[in-house]
C-alpha positions, 0 to 999 in steps of 0.5 A: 249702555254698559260695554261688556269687558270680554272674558280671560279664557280658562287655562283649559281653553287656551289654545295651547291647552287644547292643541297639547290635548289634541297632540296627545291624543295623536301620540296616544293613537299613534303609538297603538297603531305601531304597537299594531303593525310591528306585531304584524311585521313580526309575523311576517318574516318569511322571504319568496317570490310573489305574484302581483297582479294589477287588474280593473278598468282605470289607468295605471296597471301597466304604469304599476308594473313597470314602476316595479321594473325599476324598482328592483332594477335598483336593488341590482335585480335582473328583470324582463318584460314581455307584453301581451297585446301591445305592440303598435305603438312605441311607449317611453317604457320601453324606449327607456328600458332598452337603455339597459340591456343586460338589466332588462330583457323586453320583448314586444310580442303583441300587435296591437289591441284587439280591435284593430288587429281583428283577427283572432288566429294570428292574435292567439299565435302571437300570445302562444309565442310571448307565452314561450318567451314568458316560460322561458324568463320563468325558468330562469333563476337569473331573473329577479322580476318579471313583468307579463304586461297585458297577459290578463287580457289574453287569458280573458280572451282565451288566447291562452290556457289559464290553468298552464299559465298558473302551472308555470307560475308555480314552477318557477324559481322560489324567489323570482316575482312575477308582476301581471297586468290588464283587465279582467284578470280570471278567478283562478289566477286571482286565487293563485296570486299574492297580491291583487289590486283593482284599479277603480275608474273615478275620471279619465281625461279620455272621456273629456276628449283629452287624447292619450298624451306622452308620459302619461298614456304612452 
């Protein structure tokens, strides 16, 4: 039985042949793609405040928010945090926040979630009271960024007027942003804002019996 000598590949099959097609056609898509965006920075020159929301039922929200607060911390902006709701149990956000007092102005105006509260009087005027502090913060030019943790959930639940939320956003300073977070954030407010992200559960260690852990939850 005669051995088979095995062929020389062609030029054009060689690795290095296929990988300089393969490199080409990635610059070829990649310079289509910046020719793409630099047309859309292009176009979008324009300097405002903005309102952000971060809404949905997976985690991450609040930890967005605050990734905002010290992201424009570090471009020497002043920023404040009130939070909705919340309150009963000590978070390293704030634990770390307060270390800079003069950079960041945090209120704490909740009492805990809704279900442990259980009474709806004294959860409406605790949102009322943050929602002064809030009004306060949006009056102000001083302020660079503000975050309003949890303000969706007290505008599902009806704590507070959403179209008075809105009509304060509107009137604030002209390049003062606004970042709000929780779930079930209203229609309206979704309409008024910016930008909108909807964070889509797709695996929870909470549901593996995993209980919420410091640094990642709290």
């Amino acid at each position: 039985m005669t051995q088979e000598i095995p062929q020389s590949p062609t030029p054009s099959e060689s690795p290095s042949a296929t990988d300089d097609a393969r490199n080409e056609r990635h610059r070829a898509r990649m310079a289509r793609k910046k020719a793409l965006i630099d047309d859309k920075i292009a176009q979008s020159q324009r300097d405002c405040g903005v309102i952000v929301i971060t809404t949905g039922n997976g985690k991450g929200k609040s930890s967005s928010g605050f990734g905002m607060v010290v992201r424009a911390m570090g471009h020497g902006m002043k920023t404040g945090v009130v939070q909705f709701i919340k309150g009963a149990i000590p978070t390293g956000e704030e634990t770390f926040l307060r270390r800079f007092p003069s950079e960041c102005e945090f209120y704490v105006m909740g009492e805990g979630y809704t279900w442990e509260t259980q009474d709806r009087t004294r959860d409406i005027a605790k949102a009322e009271a943050a929602w002064e502090q809030a009004r306060r913060m949006l009056s102000d030019p001083s302020f660079g960024l503000v975050l309003f943790d949890e303000l969706n959930i007290a505008l599902k639940l009806g704590y507070l007027d959403v179209n008075t939320v809105i009509a304060d956003l509107q009137a604030r300073p002209e390049m003062q942003h606004v970042v709000i977070t929780g779930r079930g954030a209203p229609q309206a407010l979704v309409d008024a804002a910016d930008t909108v992200t909807d964070m889509t559960p797709v695996k929870h260690a909470f549901a593996q019996g995993i209980r919420a852990q410091a640094g990642v939850e709290m």
